[in-house]
Every structure is written in C-alpha cells, then in structure tokens.
C-alpha positions as a LaTeX table, in Angstrom:
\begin{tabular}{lrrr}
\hline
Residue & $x$ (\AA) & $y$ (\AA) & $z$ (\AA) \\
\hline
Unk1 & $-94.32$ & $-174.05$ & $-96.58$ \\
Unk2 & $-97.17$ & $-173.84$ & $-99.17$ \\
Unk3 & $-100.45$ & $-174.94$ & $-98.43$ \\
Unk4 & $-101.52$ & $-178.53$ & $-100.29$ \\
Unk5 & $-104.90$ & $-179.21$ & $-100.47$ \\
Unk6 & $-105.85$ & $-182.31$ & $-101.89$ \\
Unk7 & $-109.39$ & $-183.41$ & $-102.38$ \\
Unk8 & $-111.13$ & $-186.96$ & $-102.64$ \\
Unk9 & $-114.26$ & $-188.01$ & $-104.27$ \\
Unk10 & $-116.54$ & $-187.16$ & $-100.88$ \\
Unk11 & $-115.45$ & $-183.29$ & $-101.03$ \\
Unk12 & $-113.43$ & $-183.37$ & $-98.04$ \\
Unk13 & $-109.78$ & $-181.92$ & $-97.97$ \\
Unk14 & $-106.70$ & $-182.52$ & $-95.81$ \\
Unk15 & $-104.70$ & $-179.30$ & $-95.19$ \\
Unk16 & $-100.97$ & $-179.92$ & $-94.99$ \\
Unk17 & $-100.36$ & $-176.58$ & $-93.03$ \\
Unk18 & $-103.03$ & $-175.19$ & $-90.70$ \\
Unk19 & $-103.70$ & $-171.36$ & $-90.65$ \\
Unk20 & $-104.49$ & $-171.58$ & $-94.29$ \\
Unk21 & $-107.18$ & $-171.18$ & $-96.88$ \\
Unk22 & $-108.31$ & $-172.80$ & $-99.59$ \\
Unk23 & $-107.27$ & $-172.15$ & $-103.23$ \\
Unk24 & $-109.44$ & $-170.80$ & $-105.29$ \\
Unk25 & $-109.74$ & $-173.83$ & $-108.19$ \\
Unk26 & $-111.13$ & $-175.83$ & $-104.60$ \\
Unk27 & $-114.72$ & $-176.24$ & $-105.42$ \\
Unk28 & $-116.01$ & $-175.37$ & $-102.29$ \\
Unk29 & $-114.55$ & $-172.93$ & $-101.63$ \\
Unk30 & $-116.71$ & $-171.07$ & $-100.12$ \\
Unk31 & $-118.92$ & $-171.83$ & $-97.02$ \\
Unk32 & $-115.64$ & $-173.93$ & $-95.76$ \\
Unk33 & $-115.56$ & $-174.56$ & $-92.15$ \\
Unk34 & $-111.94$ & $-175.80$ & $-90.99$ \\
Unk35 & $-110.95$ & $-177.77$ & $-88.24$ \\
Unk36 & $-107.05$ & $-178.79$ & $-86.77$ \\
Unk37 & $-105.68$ & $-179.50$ & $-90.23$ \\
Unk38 & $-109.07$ & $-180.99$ & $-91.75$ \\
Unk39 & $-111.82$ & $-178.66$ & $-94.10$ \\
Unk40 & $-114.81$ & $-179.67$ & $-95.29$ \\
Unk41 & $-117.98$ & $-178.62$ & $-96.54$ \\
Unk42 & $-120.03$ & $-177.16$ & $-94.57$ \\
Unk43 & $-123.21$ & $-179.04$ & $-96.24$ \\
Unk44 & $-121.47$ & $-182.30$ & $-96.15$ \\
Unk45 & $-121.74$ & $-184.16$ & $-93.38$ \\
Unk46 & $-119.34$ & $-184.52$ & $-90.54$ \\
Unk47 & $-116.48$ & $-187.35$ & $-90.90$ \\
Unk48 & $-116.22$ & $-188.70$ & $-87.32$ \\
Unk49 & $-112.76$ & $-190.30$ & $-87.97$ \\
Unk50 & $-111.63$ & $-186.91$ & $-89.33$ \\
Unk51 & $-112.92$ & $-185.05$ & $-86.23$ \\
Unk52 & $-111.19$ & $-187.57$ & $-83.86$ \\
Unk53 & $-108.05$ & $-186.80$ & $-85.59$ \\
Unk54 & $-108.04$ & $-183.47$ & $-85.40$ \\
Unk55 & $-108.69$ & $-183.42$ & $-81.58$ \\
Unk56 & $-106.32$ & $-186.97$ & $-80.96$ \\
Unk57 & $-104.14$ & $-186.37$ & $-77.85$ \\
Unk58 & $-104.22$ & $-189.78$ & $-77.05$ \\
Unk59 & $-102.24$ & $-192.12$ & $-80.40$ \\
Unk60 & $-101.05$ & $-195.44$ & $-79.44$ \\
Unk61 & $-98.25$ & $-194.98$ & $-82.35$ \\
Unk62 & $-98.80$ & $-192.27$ & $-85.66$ \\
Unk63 & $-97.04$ & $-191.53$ & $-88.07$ \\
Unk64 & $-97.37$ & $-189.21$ & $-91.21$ \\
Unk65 & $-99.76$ & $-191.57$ & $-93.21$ \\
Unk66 & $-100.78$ & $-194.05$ & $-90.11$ \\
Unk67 & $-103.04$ & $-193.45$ & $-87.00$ \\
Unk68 & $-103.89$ & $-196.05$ & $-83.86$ \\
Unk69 & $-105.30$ & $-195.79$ & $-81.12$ \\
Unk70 & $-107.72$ & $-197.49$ & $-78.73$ \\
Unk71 & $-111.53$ & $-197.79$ & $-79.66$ \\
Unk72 & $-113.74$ & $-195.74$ & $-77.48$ \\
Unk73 & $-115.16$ & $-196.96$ & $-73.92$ \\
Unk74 & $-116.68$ & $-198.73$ & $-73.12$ \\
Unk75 & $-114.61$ & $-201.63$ & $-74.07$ \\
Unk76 & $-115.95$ & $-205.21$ & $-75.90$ \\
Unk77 & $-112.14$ & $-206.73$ & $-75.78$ \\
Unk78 & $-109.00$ & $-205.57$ & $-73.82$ \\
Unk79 & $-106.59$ & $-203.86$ & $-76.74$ \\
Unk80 & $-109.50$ & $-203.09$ & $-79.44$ \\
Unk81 & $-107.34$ & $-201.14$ & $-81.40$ \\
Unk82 & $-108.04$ & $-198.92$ & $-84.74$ \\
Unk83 & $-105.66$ & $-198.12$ & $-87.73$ \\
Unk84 & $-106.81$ & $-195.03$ & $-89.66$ \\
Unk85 & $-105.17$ & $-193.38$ & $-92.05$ \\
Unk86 & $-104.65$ & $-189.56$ & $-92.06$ \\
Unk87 & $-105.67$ & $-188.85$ & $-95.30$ \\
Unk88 & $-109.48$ & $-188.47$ & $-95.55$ \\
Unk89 & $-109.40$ & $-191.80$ & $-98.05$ \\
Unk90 & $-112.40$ & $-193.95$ & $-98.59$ \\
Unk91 & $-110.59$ & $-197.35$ & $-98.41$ \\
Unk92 & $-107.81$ & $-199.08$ & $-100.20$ \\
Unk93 & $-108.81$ & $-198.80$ & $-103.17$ \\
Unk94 & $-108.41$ & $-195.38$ & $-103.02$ \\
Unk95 & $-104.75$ & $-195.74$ & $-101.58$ \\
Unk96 & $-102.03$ & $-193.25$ & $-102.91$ \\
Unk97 & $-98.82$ & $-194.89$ & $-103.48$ \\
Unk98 & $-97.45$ & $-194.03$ & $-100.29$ \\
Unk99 & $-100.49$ & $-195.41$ & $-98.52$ \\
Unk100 & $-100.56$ & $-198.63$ & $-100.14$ \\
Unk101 & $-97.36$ & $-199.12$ & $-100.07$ \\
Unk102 & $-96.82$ & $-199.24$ & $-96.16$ \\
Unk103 & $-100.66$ & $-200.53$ & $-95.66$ \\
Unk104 & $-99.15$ & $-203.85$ & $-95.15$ \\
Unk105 & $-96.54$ & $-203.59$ & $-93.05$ \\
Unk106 & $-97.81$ & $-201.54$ & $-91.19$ \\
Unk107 & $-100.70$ & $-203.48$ & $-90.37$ \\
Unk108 & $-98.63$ & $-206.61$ & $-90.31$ \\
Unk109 & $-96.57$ & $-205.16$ & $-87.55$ \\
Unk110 & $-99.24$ & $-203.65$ & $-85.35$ \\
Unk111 & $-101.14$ & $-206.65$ & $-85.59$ \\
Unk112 & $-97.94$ & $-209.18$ & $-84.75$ \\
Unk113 & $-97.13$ & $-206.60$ & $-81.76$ \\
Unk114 & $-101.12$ & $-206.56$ & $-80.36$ \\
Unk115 & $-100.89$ & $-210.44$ & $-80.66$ \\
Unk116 & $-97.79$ & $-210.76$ & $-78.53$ \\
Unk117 & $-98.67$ & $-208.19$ & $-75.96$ \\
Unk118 & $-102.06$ & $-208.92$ & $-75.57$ \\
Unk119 & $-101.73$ & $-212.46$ & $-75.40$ \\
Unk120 & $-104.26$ & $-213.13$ & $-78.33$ \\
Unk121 & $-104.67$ & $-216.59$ & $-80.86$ \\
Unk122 & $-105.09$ & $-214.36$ & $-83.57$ \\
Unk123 & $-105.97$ & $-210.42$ & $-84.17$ \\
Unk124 & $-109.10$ & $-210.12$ & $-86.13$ \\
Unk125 & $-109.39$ & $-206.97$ & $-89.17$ \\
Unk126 & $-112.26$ & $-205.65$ & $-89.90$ \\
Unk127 & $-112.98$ & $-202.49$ & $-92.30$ \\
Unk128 & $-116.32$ & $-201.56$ & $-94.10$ \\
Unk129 & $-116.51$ & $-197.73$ & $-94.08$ \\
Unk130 & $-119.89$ & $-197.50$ & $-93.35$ \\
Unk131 & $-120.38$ & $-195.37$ & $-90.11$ \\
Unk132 & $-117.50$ & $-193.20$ & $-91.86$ \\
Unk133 & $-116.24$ & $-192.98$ & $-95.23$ \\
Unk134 & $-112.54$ & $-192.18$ & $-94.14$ \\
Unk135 & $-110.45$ & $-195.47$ & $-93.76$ \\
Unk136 & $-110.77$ & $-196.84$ & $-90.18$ \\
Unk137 & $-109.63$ & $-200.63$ & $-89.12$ \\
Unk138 & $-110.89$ & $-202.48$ & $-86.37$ \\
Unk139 & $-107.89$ & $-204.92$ & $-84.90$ \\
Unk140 & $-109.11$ & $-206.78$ & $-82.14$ \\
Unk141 & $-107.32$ & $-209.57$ & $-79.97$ \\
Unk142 & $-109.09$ & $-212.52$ & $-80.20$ \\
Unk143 & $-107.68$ & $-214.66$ & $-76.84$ \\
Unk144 & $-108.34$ & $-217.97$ & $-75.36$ \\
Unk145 & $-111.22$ & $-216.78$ & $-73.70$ \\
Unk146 & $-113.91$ & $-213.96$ & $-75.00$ \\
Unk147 & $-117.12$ & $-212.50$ & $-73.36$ \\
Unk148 & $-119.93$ & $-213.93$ & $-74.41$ \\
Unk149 & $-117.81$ & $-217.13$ & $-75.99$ \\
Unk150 & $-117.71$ & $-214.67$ & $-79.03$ \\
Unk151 & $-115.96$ & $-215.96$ & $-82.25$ \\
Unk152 & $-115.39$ & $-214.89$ & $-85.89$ \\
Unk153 & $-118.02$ & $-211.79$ & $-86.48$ \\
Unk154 & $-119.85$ & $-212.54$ & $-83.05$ \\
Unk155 & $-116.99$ & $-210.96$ & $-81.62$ \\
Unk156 & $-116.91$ & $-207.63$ & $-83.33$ \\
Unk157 & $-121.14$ & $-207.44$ & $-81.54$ \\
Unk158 & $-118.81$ & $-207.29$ & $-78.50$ \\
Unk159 & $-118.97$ & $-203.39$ & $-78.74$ \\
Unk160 & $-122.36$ & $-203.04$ & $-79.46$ \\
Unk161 & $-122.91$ & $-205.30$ & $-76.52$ \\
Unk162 & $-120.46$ & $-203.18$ & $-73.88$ \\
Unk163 & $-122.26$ & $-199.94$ & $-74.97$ \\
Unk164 & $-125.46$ & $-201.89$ & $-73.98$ \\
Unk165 & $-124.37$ & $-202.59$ & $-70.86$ \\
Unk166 & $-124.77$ & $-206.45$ & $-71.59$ \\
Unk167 & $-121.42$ & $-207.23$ & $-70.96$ \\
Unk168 & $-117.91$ & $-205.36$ & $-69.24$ \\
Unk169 & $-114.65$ & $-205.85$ & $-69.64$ \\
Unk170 & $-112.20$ & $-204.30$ & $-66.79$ \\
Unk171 & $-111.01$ & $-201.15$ & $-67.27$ \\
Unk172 & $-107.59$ & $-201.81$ & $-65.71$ \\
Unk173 & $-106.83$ & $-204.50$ & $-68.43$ \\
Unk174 & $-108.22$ & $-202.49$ & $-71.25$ \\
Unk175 & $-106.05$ & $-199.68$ & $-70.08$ \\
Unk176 & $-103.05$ & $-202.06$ & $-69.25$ \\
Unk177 & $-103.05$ & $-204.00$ & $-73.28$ \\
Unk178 & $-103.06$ & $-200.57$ & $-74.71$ \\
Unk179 & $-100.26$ & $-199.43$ & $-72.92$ \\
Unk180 & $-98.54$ & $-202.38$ & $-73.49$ \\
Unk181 & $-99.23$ & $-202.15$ & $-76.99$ \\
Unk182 & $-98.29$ & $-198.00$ & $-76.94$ \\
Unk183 & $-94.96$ & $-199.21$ & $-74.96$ \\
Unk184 & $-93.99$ & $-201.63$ & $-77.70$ \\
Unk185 & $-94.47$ & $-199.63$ & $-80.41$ \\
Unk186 & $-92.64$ & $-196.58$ & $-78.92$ \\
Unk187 & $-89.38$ & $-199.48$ & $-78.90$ \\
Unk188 & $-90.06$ & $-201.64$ & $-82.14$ \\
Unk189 & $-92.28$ & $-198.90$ & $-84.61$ \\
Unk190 & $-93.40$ & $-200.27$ & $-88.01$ \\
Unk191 & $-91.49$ & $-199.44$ & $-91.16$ \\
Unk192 & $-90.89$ & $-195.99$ & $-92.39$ \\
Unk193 & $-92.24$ & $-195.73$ & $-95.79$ \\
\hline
\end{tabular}
C-alpha cells in the first residue's frame, strides 16, 4: 500500500500506513517527528486528541473515520463519553464527504444507545475545539438526578469540578455505563458509511 498523507490547515498530517515518510511536496518535511500513524511538526504544538489516538487501547466502538471512548478520570457523570474523529479535522466544517456524511448517524446512534443504557432524559453534545483543534465531542448522560443538581452547561463544570475534588462519582458505575455502552455497540454498531 502507498503512503497517503493528507494535510489540514493546522500542518498536521494523518499517515494511512505507518513505517513511512513524508513526500517530498509535504511542507514540512523536514524536522517531522511521527507518532503511531500521526506526524506533525515538530514546532507546532502537540494535538492531545491526536496523541490519545495514537496510544488508544481502550475504544468503546471505532471505526475507520469514528473514535469513542470514555472521558478521562476522574469522572463528572457515569458514561461521559467522547466522539472524535480520526482524521486530524478542525470541526465540521472541515468534514470530508465521508465524514459528514456518517457524522449524523453516527452520532445519532451512539447517543440513542448511551441514553438507553445509561438510563439518561437526554444526552447532552458539546464541541468547541478549543483545548484541541482536532474534532472531539463531549456526549454526556444527563439522568434524573446529577451532582451538584447540574443542568444545561452547569453540567459540563461537572469535570472541572471532579478534577477538583469538589464532587465524585463512583467508579464502579462509571466503569459499569461504559461497558454497557462498549457491550451495546459491539451488538448494534452504527452505520457503515
């Protein structure tokens, strides 16, 4: 297989095949450092999202576009969930045609399948791109009853508040929704696109 490279407007690049190097029409070409399937820069700054894929062991469901998996301990909600996309990819505006096309269902039936296993009223979404610019979606179950009372954006201070220390949520049912949620996606998985 050849090597595809393809670059986005933050100079990062997502290498199809690892064990490769970059062509020489890549502007940065040199001074590349490469990780598991990702190059960048090496004056650009790390992509955190980028770096978790490239060392992710631990996917709820993936695919060849699609990513999820559990947000990082400690936990604000039982399930917190995140939907990144494999391509390095600002947002969806910056979508191929691929992407966009099975953005939707694909985040129509992970959300519909967190809401049922985790018990939630609704799943919130939340994406602004600003710790990272590589696409990254927060889906969190919003139940019956929340720490803190938390609604609407309150809830999504949850994390902030659980690093803190301010509040905890058991570790057995954080652990127990994601593997529900891993289990039910492993027998119902969203639309191939």
């Amino acid at each position: 297989m050849q090597s595809q490279w393809r670059s986005c407007a933050c100079a990062f690049a997502v290498v199809v095949d690892l064990g490769c190097e970059p062509p020489a029409s890549w502007p940065f070409t040199s001074g590349v450092r490469a990780t598991k399937g990702f190059a960048m820069p090496e004056n650009s700054p790390p992509c955190g999202v980028c770096a978790t894929l490239a060392t992710a062991k631990d996917a709820i469901y993936e695919n060849d576009l699609w990513h999820v998996r559990s947000a990082d301990a400690p936990y604000g909600v039982p399930g917190w969930t995140m939907l990144m996309s494999k391509r390095h990819v600002a947002g969806p505006a910056h979508f191929d045609d691929r992407e966009a096309a099975s953005f939707g269902p694909v985040l129509r039936h992970v959300s519909r399948t967190l809401e049922r296993v985790s018990g939630a009223l609704r799943v919130y979404l939340a994406a602004m791109g600003e710790s990272h610019p590589h696409f990254h979606a927060h889906l969190v179950p919003r139940t019956a009853s929340m720490p803190k009372d938390a609604k609407a954006w309150g809830v999504f201070d949850l994390q902030r508040a659980a690093n803190a220390g301010e509040i905890t949520v058991d570790l057995e049912k954080a652990t127990a929704a994601i593997d529900a949620l891993r289990d039910a996606l492993a027998k119902d998985p969203p639309p191939k696109f």
